[in-house]
LOGUPA-206333 format. One record per residue (C-alpha): x, y, z. Coordinates in steps of 0.001 Angstrom, whole numbers, padded with zeros to 6 digits, always signed. Layout:
<atoms>
XYZ ...
</atoms>
This chain:
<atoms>
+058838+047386+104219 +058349+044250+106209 +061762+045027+108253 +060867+048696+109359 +057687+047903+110426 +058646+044823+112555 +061173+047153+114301 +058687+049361+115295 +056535+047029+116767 +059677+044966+118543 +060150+048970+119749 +056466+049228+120565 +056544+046516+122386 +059365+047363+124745 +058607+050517+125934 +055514+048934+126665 +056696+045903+128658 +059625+048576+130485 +056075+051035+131629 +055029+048541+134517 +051182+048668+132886 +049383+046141+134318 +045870+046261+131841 +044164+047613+134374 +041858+050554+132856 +043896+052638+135605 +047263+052158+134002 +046109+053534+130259 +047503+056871+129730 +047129+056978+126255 +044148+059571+126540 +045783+062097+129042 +049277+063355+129205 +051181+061948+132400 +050415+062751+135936 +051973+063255+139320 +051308+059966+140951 +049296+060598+144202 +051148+060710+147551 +049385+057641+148636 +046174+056215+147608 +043414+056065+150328 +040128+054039+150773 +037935+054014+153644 +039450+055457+156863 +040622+052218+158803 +040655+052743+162691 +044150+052115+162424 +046225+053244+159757 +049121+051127+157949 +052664+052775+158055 +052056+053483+154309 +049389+055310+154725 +051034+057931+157686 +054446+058100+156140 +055525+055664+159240 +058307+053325+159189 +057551+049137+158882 +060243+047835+160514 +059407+047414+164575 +055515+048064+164045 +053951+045895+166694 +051096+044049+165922 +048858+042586+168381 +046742+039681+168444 +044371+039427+171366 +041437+037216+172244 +040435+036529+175782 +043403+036193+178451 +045712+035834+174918 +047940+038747+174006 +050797+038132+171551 +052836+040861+169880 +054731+040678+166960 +057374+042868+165819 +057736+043706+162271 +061061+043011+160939 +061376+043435+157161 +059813+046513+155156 +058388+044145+152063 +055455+044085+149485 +053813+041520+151765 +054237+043521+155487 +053221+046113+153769 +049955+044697+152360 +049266+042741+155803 +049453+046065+157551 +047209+047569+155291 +044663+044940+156022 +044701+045696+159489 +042842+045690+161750 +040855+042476+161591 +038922+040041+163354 +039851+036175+162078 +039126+032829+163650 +042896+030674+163709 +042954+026360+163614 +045434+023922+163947 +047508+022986+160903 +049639+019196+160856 +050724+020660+164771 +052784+022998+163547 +051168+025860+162886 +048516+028227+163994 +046470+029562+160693 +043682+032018+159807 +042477+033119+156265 +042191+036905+156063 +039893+038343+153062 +042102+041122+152295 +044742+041349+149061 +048121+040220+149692 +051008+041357+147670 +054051+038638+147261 +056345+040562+144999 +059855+039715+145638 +058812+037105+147969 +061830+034929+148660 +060640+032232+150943 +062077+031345+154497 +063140+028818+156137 +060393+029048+159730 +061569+029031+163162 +059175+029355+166156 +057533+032358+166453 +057727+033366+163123 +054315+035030+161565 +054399+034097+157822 +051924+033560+155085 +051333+030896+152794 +051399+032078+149270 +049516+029378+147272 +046622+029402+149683 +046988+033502+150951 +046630+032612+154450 +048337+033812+157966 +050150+032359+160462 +052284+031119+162986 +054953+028340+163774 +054908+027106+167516 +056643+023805+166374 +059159+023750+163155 +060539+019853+163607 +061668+018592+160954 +060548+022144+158594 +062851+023189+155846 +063678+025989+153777 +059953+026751+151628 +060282+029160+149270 +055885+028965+149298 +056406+031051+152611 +056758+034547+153726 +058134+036042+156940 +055776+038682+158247 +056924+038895+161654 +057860+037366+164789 +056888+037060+168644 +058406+035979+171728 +055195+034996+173064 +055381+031443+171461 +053780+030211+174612 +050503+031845+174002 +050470+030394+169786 +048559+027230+170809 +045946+028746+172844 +044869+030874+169531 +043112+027528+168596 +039478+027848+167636 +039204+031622+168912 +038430+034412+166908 +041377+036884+167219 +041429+040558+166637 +044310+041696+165089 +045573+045530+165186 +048327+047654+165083 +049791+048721+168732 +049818+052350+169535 
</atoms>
């Protein structure tokens, strides 16, 4: 008795690990039969939408980032989890610092998604985010940098000129069109 019913929960247990439920009240379909999943899942209407939400592709989306006399675009290079969920945060208005003169950084409040995130190792120019601490930025100066596998490439711009003057200005950040 003890054998068959160990089976069935090892078998129980399975299908439920192979379902991708998260434990999210959401993900229990016990008490309806299954669903089409929704084309895409909406919120409220951003003034620009992400490419996930029009269908668009990710790779060479241009982002800007403007304050004052500062314009720098950055190209979109990789269609991942963590584009993705930048794009979707988009747009937004964040104030960037100086981090150990390397780096240009801003915290955004939105959710970011790191599945599959493989680390890089940064060159200037590069827009990444820092997965223990969720935050944005940029490299302007990569001395002595390494392969980190705490980072993800986002992006990167040509206009590494204009990184530094981002210090201590609130910069809007938005989709090109």
């Amino acid at each position: 008795m003890v054998v068959p019913v160990a089976a069935s929960l090892m078998l129980a247990l399975g299908m439920t690990a192979c379902s991708g439920a998260t434990g999210r009240p959401e993900d229990d379909t016990s008490a309806s039969p299954p669903e089409e999943a929704p084309a895409a899942e909406t919120s409220a209407p951003a003034a620009t939408p992400a490419p996930e939400e029009t269908g668009d592709e990710v790779v060479g989306t241009s982002v800007r980032f403007t304050t004052g006399d500062v314009d720098i675009e950055v190209i979109i290079d990789e269609d991942t989890p963590t584009t993705r969920s930048f794009l979707a945060m988009l747009p937004m208005t964040l104030e960037f610092s100086d981090f150990g003169g390397k780096e240009k950084v801003a915290t955004p409040t939105g959710e970011w998604d790191f599945t599959d995130a493989a680390g890089v190792n940064p060159q200037v120019g590069d827009l990444f985010s820092y997965t223990p601490w969720g935050n944005l930025g940029f490299f302007y100066n990569t001395d002595g940098n390494t392969f980190d596998a705490s980072l993800t490439r986002i992006g990167s711009t040509t206009d590494v000129d204009q990184i530094e003057l981002l210090d201590g200005q609130r910069v809007t950040i938005a989709i090109a069109r």
